[in-house]
C-alpha positions in Angstrom: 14.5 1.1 24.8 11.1 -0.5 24.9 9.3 2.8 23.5 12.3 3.3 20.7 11.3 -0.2 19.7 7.5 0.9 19.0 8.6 3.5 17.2 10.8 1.8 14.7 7.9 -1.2 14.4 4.8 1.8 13.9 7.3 3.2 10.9 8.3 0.2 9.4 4.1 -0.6 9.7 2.9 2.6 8.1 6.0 2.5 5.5 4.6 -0.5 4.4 0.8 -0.1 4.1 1.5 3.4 2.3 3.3 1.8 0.1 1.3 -1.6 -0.3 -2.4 -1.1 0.5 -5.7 1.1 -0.8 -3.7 4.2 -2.7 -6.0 5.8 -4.9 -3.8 7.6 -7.4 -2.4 7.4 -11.0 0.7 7.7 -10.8 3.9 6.7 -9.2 4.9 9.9 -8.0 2.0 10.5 -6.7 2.0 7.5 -4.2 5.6 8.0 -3.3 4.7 11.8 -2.4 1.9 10.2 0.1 3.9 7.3 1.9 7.0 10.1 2.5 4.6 12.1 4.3 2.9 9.4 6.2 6.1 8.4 7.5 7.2 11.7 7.9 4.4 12.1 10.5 5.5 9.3 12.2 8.7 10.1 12.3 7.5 13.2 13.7 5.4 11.3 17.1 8.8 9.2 17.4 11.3 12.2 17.6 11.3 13.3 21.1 11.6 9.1 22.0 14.8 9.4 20.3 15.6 13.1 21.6 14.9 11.6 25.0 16.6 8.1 25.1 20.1 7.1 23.1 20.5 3.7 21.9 22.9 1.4 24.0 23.7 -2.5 24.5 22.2 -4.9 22.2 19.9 -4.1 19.4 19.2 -7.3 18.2 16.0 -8.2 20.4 14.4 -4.7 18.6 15.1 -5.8 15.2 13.7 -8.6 15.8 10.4 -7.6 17.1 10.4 -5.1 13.8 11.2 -7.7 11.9 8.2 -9.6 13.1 5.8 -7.2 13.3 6.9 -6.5 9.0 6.6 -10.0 8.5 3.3 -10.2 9.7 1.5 -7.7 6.9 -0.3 -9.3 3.7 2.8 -9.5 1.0 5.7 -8.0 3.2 6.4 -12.1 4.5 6.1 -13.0 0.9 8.1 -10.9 -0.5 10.5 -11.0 2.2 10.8 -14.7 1.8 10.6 -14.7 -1.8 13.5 -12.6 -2.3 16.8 -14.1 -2.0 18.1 -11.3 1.0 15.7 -9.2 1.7 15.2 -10.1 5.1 19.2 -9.3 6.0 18.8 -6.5 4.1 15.7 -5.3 6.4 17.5 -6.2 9.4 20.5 -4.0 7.7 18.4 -1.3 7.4 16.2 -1.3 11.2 19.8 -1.8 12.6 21.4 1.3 11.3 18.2 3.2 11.4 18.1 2.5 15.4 21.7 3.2 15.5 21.2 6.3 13.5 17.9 7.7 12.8 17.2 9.4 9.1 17.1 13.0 9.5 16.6 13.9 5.7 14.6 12.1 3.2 12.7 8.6 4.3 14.4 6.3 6.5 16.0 3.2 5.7 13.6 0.6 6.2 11.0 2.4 4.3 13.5 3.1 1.0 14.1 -0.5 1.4 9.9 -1.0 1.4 10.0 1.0 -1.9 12.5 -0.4 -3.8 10.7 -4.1 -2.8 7.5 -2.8 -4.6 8.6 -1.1 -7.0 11.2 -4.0 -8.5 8.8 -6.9 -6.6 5.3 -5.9 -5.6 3.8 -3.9 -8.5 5.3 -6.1 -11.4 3.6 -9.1 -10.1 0.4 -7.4 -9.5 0.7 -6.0 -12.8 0.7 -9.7 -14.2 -1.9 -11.3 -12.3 -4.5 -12.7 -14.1 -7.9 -10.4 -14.6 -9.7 -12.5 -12.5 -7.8 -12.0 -9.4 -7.1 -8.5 -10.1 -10.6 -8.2 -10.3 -11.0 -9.7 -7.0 -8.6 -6.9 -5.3 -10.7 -4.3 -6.6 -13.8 -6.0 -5.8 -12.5 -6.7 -2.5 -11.7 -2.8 -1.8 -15.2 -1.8 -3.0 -16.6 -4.0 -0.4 -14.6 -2.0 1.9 -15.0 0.8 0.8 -18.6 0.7 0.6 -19.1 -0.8 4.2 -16.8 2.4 5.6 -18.9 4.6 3.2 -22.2 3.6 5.5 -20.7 3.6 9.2 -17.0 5.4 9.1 -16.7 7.7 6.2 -13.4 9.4 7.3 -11.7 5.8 7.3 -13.3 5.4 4.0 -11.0 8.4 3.0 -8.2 7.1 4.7 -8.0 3.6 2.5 -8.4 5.8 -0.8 -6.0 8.4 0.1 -2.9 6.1 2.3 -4.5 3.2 3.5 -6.0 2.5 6.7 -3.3 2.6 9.2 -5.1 1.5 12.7 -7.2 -1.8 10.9 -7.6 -2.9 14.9 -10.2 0.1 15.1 -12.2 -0.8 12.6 -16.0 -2.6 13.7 -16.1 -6.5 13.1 -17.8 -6.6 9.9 -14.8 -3.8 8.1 -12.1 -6.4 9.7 -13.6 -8.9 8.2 -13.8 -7.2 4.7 -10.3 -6.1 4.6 -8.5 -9.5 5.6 -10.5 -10.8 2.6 -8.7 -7.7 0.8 -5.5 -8.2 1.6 -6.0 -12.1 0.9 -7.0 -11.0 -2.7 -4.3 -9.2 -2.7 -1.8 -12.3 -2.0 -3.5 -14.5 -4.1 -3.0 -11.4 -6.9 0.4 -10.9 -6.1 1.5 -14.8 -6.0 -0.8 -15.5 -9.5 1.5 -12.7 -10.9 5.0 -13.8 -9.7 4.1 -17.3 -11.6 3.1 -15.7 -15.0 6.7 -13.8 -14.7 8.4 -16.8 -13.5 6.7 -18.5 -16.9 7.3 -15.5 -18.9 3.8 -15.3 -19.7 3.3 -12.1 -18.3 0.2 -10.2 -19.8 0.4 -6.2 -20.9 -0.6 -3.9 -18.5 -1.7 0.1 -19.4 0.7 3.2 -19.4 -0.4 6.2 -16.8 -1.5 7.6 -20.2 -3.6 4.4 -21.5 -5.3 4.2 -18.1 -6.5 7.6 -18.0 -8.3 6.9 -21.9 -9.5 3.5 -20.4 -10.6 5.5 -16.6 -12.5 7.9 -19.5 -14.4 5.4 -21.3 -15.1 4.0 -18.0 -17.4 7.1 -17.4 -14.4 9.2 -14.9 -15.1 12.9 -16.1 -12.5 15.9 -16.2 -14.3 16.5 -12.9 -13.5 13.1 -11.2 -9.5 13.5 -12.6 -9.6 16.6 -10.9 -10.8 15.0 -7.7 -7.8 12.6 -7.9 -5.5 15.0 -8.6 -6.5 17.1 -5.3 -7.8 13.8 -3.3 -5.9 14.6 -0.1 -7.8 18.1 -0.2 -10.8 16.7 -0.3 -13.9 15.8 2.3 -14.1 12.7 3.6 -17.3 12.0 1.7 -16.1 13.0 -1.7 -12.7 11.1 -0.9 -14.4 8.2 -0.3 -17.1 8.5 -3.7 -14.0 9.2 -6.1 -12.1 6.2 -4.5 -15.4 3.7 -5.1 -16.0 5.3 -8.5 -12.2 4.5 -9.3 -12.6 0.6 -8.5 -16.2 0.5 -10.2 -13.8 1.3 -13.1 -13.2 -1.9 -15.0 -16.7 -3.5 -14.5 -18.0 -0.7 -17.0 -15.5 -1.7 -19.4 -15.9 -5.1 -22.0 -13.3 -7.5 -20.6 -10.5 -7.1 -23.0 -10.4 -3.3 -21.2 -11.4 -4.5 -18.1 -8.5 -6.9 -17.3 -6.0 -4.3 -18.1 -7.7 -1.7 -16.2 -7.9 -4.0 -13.5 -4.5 -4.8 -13.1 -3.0 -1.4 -13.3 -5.1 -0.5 -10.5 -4.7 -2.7 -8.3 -1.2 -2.6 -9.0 -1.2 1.2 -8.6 -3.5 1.4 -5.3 
């Protein structure tokens, strides 16, 4: 029971980082393509746990533990306490997912993850100020540019799903993403009041981003690149994901706070 527990937490886990944390892409589809796969794969390490052992007695202890191990990612606890039932419906979702794993399509707890950005997440992000989404992409870059020196291949991981295994990473990269993913609170909870006020700013289309990337200095080459980033080396991964966030600072500000927002609302 114990290991069927780790599996459920390590999906709900990845679900959410795909879907929350350092996606370089443009569009929607795009990210929802990568966070299926990711959990897909681990799905995949968790199948022969639940070929092996059948789920009996009482579930509530696992839920629990998924539940708190959910809660404890940057913006999951927010928007799980901001959200008037998202929490039962989480616990909705683990419970029936334990009692009967997802065999086609993503499992419950991760369509739940989804529908919580996409309706809670990226809206807020999308009307943060330009200062703090300026700080989430400023953030990243120091990230990314500390991976880019002593772990390149993690460097691709953050622009291509996120990193997944942030425990691994040396002291000084820790350090850098917690002040990432406190950007990206701050972003997020800056947003939710200018929607709660109505004062929510406009944010670029997938089409007015790609003029604004442009302008920005991102050539047909570097599209390409983004287009094909999970094909790429780690080292080019990593330089078109630094070049992405560099983005707005080569823009005058009334571009730049746009820009700024989409992205990190799209990352």
């Amino acid at each position: 029971m114990e290991k069927i527990a780790i599996v459920v937490v390590i999906t709900v886990a990845v679900a959410a980082i795909v879907y929350l944390f350092g996606r370089a892409r443009l569009t929607a589809q795009r990210l929802q393509r990568t966070a299926v796969a990711a959990v897909a794969a681990a799905l995949a390490g968790g199948a022969t746990v639940y070929g092996l052992e059948r789920l009996t007695g009482n579930d509530a202890q696992m839920v629990d533990q998924a539940v708190a191990e959910s809660r404890a990612l940057p913006l999951v606890g927010l928007v799980l306490d901001d959200v008037p039932g998202a929490e039962t419906r989480l616990r909705q979702a683990l419970t029936e997912e334990l009692r009967n794993p997802t065999t086609q399509g993503p499992p419950r707890p991760l369509a739940l993850m989804a529908e919580l950005r996409s309706s809670h997440i990226v809206p807020a992000l999308r009307a943060t100020d330009a200062a703090d989404a300026e700080a989430v992409l400023a953030a990243r870059l120091a990230l990314m540019r500390h991976l880019k020196s002593v772990d390149v291949a993690t460097c691709r991981e953050l622009a291509l799903i996120g990193i997944q295994r942030g425990e691994k990473l040396d002291e000084m990269a820790q350090k850098l993403m917690r002040e990432m993913l406190a950007t990206m609170e701050k972003a997020y909870r800056a947003g939710r009041a200018a929607l709660k006020a109505g004062k929510a700013p406009a944010t670029p289309s997938d089409a007015e981003a790609a003029v604004l990337l442009g302008e920005a200095g991102l050539t047909p080459a570097d599209f390409d690149k983004l287009r094909t980033l999970a094909r790429l080396s780690p080292g080019d991964a990593c330089d078109i994901g630094i070049r992405l966030n560099e983005a707005p600072a080569r823009l005058p500000a009334d571009k730049a706070g746009p820009l700024a927002r989409y992205l990190a609302a799209a990352q």
